[in-house]
N, CA, C and O atoms as CSV, one atom per row, in Angstrom:
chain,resi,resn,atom,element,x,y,z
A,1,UNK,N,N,0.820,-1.197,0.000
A,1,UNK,CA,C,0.000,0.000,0.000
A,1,UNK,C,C,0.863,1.261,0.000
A,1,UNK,O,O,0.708,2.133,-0.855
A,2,UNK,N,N,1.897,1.356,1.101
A,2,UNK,CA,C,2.637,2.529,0.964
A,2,UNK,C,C,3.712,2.767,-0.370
A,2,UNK,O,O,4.382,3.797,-0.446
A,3,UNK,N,N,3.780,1.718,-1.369
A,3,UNK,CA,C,4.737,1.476,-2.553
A,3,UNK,C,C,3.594,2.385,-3.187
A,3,UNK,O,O,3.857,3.509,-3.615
A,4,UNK,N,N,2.336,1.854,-3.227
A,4,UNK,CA,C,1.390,2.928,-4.192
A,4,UNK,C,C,1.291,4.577,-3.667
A,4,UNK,O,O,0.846,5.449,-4.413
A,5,UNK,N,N,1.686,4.809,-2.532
A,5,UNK,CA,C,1.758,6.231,-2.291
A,5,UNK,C,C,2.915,6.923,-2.396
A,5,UNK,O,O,3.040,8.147,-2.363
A,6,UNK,N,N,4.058,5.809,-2.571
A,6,UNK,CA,C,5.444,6.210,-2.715
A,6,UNK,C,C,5.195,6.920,-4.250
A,6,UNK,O,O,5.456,8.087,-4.543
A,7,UNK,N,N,4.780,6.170,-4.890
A,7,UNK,CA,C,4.429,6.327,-6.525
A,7,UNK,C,C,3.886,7.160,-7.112
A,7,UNK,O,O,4.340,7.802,-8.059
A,8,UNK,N,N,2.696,7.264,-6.551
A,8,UNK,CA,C,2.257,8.511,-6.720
A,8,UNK,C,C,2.623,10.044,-6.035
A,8,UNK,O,O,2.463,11.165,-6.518
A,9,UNK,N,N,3.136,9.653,-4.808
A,9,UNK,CA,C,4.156,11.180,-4.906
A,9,UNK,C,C,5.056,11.271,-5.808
A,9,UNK,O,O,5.191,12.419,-6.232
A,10,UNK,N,N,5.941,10.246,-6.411
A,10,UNK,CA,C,6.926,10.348,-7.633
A,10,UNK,C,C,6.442,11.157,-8.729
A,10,UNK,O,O,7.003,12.168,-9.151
A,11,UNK,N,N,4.864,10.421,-9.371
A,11,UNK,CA,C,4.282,10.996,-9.873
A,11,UNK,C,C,4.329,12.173,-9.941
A,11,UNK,O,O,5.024,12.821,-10.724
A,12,UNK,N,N,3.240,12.783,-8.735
A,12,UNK,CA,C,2.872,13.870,-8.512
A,12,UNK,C,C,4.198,15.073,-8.797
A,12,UNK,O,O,4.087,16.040,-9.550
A,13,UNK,N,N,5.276,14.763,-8.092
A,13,UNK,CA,C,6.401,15.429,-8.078
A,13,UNK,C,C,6.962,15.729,-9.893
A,13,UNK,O,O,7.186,16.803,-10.452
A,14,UNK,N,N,7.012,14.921,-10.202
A,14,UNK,CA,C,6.905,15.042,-11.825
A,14,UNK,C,C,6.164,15.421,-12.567
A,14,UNK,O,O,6.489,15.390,-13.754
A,15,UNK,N,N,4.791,15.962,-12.166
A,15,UNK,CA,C,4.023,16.664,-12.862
A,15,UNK,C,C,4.002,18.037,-12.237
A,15,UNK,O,O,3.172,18.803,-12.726
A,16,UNK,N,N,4.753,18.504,-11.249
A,16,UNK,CA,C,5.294,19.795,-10.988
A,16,UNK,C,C,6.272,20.236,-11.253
A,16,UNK,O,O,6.415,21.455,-11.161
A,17,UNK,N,N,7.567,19.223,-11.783
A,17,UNK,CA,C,8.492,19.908,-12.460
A,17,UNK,C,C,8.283,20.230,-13.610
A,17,UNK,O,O,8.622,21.303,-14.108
A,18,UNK,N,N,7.497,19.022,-14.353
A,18,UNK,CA,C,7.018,19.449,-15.759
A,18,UNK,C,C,6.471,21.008,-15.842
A,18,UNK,O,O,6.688,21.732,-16.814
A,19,UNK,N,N,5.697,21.426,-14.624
A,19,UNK,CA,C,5.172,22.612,-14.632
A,19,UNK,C,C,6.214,23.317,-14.997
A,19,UNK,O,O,6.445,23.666,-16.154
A,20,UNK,N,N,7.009,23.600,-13.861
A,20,UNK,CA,C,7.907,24.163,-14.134
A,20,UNK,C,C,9.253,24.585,-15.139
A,20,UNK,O,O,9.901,25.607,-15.364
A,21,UNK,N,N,9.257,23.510,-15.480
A,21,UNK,CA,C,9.645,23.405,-17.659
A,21,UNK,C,C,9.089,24.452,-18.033
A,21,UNK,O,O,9.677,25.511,-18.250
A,22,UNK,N,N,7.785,24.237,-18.154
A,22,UNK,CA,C,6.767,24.816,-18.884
A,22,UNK,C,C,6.571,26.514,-18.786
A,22,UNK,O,O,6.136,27.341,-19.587
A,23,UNK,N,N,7.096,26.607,-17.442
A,23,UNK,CA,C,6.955,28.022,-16.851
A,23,UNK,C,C,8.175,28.563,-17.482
A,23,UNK,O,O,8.002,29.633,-18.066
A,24,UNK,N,N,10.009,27.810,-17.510
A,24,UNK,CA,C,10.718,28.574,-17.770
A,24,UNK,C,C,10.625,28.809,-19.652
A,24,UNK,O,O,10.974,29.815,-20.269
A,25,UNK,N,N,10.061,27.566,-20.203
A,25,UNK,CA,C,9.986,28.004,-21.551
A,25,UNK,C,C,8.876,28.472,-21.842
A,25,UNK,O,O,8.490,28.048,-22.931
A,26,UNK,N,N,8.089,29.255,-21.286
A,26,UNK,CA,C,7.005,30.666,-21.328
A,26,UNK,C,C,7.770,32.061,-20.961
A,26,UNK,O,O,7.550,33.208,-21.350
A,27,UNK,N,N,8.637,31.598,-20.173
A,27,UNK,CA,C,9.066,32.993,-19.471
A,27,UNK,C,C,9.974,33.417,-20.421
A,27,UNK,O,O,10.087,34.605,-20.723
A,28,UNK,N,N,10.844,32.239,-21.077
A,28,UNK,CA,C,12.049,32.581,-22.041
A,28,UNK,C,C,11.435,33.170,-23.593
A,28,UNK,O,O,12.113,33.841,-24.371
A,29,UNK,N,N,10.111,32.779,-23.810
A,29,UNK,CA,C,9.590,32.709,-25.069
A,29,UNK,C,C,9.052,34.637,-25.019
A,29,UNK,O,O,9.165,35.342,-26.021
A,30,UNK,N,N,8.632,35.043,-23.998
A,30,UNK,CA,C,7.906,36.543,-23.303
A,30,UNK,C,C,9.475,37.194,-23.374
A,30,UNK,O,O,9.563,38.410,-23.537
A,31,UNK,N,N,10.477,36.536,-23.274
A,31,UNK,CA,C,11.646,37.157,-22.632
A,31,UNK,C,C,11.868,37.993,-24.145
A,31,UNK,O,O,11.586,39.151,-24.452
A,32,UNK,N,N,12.549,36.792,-24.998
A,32,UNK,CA,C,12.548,36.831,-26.656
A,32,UNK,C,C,11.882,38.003,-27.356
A,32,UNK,O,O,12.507,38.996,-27.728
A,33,UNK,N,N,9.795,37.725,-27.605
A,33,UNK,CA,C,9.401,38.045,-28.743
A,33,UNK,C,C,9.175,39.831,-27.788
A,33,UNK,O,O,9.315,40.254,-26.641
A,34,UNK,N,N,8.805,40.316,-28.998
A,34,UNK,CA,C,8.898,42.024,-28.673
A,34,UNK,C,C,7.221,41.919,-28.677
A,34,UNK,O,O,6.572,41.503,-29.637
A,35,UNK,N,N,6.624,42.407,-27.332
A,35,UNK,CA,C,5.565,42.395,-26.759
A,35,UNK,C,C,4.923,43.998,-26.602
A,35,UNK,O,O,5.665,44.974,-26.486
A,36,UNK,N,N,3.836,44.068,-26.615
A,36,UNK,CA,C,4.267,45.777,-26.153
A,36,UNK,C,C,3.847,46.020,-24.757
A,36,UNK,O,O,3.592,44.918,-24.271
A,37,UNK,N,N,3.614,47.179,-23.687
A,37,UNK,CA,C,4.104,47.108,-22.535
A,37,UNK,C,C,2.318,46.837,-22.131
A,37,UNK,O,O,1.861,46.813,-20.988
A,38,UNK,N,N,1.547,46.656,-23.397
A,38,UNK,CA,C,0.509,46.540,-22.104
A,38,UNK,C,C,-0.094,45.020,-22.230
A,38,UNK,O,O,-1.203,44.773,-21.758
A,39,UNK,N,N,0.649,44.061,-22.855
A,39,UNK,CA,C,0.198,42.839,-22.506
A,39,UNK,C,C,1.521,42.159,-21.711
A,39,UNK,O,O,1.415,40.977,-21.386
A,40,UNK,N,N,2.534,42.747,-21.452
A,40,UNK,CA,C,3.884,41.963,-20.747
A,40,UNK,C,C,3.318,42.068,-19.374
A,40,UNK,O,O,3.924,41.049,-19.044
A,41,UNK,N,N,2.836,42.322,-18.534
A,41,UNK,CA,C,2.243,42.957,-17.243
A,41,UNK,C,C,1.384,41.787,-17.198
A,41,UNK,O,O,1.777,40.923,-16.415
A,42,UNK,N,N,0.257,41.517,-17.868
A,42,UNK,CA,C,-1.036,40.506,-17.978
A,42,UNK,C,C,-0.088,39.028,-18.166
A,42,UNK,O,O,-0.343,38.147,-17.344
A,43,UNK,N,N,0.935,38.744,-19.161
A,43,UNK,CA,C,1.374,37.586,-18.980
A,43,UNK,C,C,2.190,37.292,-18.143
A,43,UNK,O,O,2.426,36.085,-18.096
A,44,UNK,N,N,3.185,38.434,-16.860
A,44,UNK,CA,C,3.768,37.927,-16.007
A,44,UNK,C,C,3.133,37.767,-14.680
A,44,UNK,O,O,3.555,37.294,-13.624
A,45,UNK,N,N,1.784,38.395,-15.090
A,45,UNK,CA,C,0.510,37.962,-14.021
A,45,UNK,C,C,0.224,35.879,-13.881
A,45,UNK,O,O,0.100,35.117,-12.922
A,46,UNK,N,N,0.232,35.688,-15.418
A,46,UNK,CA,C,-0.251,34.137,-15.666
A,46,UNK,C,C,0.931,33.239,-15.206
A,46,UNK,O,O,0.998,32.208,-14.537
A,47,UNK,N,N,1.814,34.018,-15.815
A,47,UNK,CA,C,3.573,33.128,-15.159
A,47,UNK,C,C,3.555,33.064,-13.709
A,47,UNK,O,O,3.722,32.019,-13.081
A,48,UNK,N,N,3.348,34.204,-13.190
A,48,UNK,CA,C,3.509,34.122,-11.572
A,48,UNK,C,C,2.280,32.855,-11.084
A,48,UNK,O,O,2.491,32.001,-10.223
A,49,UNK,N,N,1.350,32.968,-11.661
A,49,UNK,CA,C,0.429,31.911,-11.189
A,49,UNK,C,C,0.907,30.619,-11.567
A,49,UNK,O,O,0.900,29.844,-10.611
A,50,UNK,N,N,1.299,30.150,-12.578
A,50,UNK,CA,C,1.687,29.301,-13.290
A,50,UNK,C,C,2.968,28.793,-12.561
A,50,UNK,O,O,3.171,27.581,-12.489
A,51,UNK,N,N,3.831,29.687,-12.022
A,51,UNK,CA,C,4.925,29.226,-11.048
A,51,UNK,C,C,4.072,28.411,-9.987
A,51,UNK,O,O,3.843,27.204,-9.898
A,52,UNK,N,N,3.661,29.555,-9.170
A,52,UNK,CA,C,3.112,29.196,-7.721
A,52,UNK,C,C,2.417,28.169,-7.729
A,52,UNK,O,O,2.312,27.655,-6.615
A,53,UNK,N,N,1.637,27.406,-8.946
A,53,UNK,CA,C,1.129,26.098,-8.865
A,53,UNK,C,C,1.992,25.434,-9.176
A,53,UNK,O,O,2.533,25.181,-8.099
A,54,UNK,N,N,2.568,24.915,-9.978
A,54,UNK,CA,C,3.684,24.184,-10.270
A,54,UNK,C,C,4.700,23.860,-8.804
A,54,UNK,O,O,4.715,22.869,-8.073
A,55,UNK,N,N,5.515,25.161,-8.752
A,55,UNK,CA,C,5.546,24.890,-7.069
A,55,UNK,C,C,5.419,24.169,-5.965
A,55,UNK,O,O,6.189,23.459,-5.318
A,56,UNK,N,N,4.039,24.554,-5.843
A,56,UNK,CA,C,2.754,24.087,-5.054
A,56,UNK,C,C,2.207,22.439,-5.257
A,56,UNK,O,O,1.759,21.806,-4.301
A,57,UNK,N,N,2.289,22.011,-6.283
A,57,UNK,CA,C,2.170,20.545,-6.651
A,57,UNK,C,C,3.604,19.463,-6.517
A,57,UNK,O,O,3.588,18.373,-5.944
A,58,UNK,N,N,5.019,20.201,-7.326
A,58,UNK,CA,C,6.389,19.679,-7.001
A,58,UNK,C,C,6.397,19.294,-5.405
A,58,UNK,O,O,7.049,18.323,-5.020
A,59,UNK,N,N,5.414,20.345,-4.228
A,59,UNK,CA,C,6.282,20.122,-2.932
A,59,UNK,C,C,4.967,19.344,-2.191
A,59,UNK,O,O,5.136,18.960,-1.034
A,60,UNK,N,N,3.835,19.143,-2.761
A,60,UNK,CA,C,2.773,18.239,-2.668
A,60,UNK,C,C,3.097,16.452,-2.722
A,60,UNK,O,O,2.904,15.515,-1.947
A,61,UNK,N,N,3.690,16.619,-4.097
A,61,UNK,CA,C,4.369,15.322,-4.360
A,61,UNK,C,C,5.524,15.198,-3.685
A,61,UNK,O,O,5.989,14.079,-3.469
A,62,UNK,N,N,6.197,16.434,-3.224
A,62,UNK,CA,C,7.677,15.302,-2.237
A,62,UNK,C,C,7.013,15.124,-0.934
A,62,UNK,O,O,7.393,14.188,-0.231
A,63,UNK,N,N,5.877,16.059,-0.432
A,63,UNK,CA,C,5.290,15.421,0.724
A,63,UNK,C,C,5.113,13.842,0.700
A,63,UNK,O,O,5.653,12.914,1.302
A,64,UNK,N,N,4.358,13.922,-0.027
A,64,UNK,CA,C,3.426,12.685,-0.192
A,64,UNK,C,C,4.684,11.432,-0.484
A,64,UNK,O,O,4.847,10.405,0.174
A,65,UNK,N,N,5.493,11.913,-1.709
A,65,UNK,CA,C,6.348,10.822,-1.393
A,65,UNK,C,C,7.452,10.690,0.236
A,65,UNK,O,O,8.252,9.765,0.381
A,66,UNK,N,N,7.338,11.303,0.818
A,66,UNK,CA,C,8.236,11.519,2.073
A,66,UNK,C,C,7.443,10.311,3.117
A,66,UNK,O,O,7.951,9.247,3.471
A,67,UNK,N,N,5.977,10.855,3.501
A,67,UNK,CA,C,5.023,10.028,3.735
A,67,UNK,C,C,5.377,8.534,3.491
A,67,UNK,O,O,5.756,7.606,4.206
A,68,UNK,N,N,5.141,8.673,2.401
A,68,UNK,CA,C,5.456,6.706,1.725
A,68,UNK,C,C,6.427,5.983,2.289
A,68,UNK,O,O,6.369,4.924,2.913
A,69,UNK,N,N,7.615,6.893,1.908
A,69,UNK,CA,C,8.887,6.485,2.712
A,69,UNK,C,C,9.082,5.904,4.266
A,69,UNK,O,O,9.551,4.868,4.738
A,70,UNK,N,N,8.547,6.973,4.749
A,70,UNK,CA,C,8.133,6.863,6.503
A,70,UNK,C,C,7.376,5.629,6.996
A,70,UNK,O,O,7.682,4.821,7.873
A,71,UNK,N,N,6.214,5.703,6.129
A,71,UNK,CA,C,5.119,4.616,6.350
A,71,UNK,C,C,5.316,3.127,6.077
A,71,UNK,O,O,4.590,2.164,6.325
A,72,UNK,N,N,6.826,3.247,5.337
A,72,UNK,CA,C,6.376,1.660,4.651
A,72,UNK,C,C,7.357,0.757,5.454
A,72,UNK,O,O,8.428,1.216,5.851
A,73,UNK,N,N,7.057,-0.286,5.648
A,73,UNK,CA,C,7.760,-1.239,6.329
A,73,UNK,C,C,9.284,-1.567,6.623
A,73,UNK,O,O,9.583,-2.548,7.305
């Protein structure tokens, strides 16, 4: 039982770094193209969110896998 929660924190943890991929090649792509100043403001609004979940899920999943660890026999 705790191998399946080990797993899915692995999981989980990997679908927050992926976030985070995702965040630095948005941020690099905004960095690049020539934007003008009144939509750069609105997309480092979505990035900042887009971090803070990503984040927020990466340290969800090392909980959860930490848990597993602890719990299992």
């Amino acid at each position: 039982m705790m191998t399946l929660v080990f797993y899915t924190g692995v999981a989980t943890t990997l679908a927050g770094l992926a976030g985070i991929a995702w965040f630095f090649r948005r941020a690099r792509r905004l960095r690049e193209t020539d934007s003008d100043d009144a939509t750069v403001p609105a997309e480092l609004r979505a990035l900042v969110v887009l971090n803070m979940a990503a984040v927020g899920v990466a340290f969800i999943g090392l909980a959860i896998t930490v848990i597993g660890l602890i719990l299992a026999p």
